[in-house]
C-alpha positions as CSV (number, residue, x, y, z in Angstrom):
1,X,116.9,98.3,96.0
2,X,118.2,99.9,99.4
3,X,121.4,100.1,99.9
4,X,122.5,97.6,102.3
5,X,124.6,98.6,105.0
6,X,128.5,96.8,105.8
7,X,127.8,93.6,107.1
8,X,130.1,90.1,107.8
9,X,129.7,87.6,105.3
10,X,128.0,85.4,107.9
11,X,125.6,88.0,108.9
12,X,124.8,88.5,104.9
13,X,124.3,85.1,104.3
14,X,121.9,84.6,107.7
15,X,119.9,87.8,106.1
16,X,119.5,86.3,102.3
17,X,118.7,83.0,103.7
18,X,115.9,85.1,106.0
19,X,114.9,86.9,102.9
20,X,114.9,83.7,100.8
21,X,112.4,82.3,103.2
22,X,110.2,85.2,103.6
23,X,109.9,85.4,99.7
24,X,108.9,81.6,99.3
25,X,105.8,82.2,102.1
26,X,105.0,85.3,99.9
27,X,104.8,82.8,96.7
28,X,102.7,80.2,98.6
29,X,100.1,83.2,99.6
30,X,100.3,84.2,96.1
31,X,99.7,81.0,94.6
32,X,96.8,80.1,96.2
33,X,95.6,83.5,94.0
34,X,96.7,82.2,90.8
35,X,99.3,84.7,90.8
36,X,102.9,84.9,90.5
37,X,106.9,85.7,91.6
38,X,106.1,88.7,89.4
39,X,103.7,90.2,91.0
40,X,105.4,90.2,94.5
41,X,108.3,92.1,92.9
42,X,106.4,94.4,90.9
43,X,104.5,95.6,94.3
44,X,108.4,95.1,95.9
45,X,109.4,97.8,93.9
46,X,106.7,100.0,93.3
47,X,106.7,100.3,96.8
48,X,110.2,101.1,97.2
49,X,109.9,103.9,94.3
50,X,106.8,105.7,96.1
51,X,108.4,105.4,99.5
52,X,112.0,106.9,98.1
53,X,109.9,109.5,96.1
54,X,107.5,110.1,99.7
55,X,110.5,110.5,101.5
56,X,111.3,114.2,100.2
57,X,108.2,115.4,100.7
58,X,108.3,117.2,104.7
59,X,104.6,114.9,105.5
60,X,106.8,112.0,105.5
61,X,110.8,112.8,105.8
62,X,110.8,112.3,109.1
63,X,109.2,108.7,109.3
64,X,110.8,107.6,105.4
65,X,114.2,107.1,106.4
66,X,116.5,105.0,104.7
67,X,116.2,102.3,107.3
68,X,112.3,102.4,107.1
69,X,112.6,102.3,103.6
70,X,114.5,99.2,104.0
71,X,112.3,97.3,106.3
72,X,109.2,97.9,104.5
73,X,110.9,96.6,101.0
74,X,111.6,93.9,102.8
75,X,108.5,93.2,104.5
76,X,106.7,94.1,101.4
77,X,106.3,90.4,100.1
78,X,104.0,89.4,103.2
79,X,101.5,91.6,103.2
80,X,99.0,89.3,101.4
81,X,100.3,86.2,104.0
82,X,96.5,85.7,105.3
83,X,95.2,85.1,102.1
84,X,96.7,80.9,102.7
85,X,94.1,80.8,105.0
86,X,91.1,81.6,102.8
87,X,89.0,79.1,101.5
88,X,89.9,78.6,96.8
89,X,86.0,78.3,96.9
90,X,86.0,82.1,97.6
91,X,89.7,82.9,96.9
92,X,89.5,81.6,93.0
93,X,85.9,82.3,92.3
94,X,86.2,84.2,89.3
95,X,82.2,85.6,89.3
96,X,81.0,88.2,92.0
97,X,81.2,87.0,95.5
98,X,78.2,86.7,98.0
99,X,78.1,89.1,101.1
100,X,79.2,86.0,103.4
101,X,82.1,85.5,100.8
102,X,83.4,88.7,101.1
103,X,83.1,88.6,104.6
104,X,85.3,85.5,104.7
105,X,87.8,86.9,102.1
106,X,88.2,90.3,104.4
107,X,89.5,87.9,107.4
108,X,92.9,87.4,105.6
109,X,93.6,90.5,107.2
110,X,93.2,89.5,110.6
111,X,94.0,86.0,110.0
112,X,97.6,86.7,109.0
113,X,98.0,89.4,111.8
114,X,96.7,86.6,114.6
115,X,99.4,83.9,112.7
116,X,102.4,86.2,113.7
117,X,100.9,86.9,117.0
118,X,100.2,83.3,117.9
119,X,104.1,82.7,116.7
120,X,105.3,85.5,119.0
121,X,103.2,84.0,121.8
122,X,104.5,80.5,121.0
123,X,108.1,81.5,121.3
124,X,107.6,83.4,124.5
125,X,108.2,86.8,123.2
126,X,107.4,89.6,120.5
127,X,109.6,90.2,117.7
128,X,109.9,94.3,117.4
129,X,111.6,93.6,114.0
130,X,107.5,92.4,112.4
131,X,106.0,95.1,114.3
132,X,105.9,96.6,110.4
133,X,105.0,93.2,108.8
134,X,102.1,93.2,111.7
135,X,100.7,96.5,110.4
136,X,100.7,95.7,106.4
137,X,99.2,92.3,107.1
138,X,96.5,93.8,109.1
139,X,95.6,97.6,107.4
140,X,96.9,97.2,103.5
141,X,92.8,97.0,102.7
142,X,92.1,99.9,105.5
143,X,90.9,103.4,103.1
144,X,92.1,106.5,103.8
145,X,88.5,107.6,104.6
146,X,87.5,105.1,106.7
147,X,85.6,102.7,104.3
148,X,88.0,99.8,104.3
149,X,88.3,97.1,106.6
150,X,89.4,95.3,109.0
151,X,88.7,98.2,111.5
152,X,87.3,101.0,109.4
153,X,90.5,103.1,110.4
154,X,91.4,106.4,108.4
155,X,93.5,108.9,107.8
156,X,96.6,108.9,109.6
157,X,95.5,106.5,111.7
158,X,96.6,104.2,109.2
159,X,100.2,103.5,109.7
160,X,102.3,105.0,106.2
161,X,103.3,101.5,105.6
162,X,100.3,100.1,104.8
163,X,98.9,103.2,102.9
164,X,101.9,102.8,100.4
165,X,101.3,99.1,100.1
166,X,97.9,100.2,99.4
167,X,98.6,102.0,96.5
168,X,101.0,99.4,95.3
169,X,98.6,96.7,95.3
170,X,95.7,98.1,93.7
171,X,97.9,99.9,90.9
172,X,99.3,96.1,90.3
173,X,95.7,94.3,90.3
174,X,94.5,97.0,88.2
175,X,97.3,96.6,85.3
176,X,97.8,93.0,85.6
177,X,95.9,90.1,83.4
178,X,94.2,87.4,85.5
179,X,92.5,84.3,83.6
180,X,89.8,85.5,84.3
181,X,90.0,89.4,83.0
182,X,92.0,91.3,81.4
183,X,94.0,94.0,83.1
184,X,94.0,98.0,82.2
185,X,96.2,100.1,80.3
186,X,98.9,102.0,82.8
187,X,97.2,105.5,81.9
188,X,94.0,104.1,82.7
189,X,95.2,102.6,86.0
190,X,96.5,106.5,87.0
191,X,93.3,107.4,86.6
192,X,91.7,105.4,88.8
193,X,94.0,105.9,91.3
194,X,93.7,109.4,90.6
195,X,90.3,109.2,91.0
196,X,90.5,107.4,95.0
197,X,92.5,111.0,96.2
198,X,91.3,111.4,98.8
199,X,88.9,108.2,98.8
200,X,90.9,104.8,98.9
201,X,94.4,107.0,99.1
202,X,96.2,108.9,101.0
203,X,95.9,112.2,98.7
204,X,100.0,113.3,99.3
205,X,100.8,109.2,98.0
206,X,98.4,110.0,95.3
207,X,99.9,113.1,94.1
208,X,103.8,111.6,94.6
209,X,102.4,108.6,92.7
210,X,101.2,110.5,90.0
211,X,104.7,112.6,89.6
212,X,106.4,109.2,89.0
213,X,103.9,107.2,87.3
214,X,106.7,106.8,84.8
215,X,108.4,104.5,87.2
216,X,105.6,102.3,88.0
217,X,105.0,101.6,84.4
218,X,108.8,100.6,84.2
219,X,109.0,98.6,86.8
220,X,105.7,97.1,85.0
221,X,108.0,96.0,82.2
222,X,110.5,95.0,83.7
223,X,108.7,92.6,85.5
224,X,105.9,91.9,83.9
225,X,104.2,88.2,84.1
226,X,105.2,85.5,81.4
227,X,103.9,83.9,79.0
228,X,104.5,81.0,81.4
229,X,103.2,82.6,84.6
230,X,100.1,83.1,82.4
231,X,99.9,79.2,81.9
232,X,100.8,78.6,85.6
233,X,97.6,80.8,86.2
234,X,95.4,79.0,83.9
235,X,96.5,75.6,85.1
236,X,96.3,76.4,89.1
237,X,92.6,77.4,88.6
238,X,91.7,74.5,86.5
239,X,93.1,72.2,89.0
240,X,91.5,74.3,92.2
241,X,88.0,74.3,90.3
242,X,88.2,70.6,89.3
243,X,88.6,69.9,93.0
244,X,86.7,72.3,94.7
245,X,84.0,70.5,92.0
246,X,84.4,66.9,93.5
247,X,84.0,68.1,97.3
């Protein structure tokens, strides 16, 4: 974790209660995906590894500074916050989805974006401090050659947050279990990723992601889901399924 600056103990305890808060929406959005705590801190920290390990490199040093690096740790827990606000017909179905479901599960992009806006709006003015949330909400599923969505941007149009949550969040769905699949060996997950250079990813993330690979599957371990997150999983899609089968 970043090293936090000198602070009062007041001002700490206002921060870790923010903090507290932000991670409890992040475990409601992630809930509503069968998912777990473990997963939010596994993409936490992978994305604080490839950031540190992006911030050497003379593409990024000038944008990755230790107060970035910071923020986006930070705000790295909301990035999947519009996903509340899709439907568990669409969000849990575990076969393929239909072109009018995908296009309903892509609007958790624009969804959570338009939620922090509306709250801005609401309370009469913007917050600079979720200008970074803003932009992983909205562009986490952008590609870096223009294929993704919500508005097809690429390259460095993307902003450097989201390309690193990016890489985060796919490297996590690809190693992790769900009830309904299993997930794939790390080396195999490398390889994928390896295999979106260019594609999907940003090719200098790819290639610092690949030169600390060994950190990603450590951080893997060390926070890896539970036998009882694995039964929290089960049971949450039994129960959404039994309902969504009564509507």
């Amino acid at each position: 974790m970043p090293t936090p600056s000198p602070q009062t103990p007041a001002t700490d305890e206002v921060q870790h209660a923010q903090q507290v808060l932000v991670f409890a929406m992040a475990t409601l959005a992630e809930m509503r995906e069968a998912d777990s705590e473990s997963h939010i801190l596994r993409v936490q920290n992978y994305v604080l590894a490839l950031a540190q390990a992006l911030s050497k490199h003379p593409t990024f040093e000038a944008v990755l500074t230790p107060a970035y690096i910071d923020a986006l740790y930070r705000s790295a827990p909301l990035y999947d916050l519009g996903s509340v606000a899709v439907p568990d017909r669409i969000l849990l179905k575990p076969g393929r989805l239909t072109a009018d479901e995908i296009g309903i599960m892509r609007t958790h992009t624009t969804l959570g974006h338009a939620a922090i806006e509306r709250a801005e709006k609401t309370l009469g003015r913007a917050a600079p401090l979720l200008a970074m949330v803003k932009d992983i909400v909205l562009c986490h599923q952008e590609k870096w050659d223009g294929s993704g969505y919500p508005r097809a941007l690429a390259g460095t149009d993307i902003p450097v947050s989201a390309r690193i949550i990016a890489l985060a969040d796919v490297y996590d769905a690809l190693i992790t279990s769900k009830v309904y699949k299993d997930g794939v060996p790390h080396d195999k997950a490398v390889q994928i990723i390896f295999s979106e250079r260019g594609g999907h990813f940003d090719p200098d993330m790819v290639d610092a992601f690949v030169e600390i690979q060994d950190s990603f599957a450590d951080i893997a371990k060390r926070y890896a889901d539970t036998d009882a997150d694995m039964q929290h999983k089960i049971e949450y899609m039994a129960n959404a399924i039994a309902e969504i089968a009564t509507l």
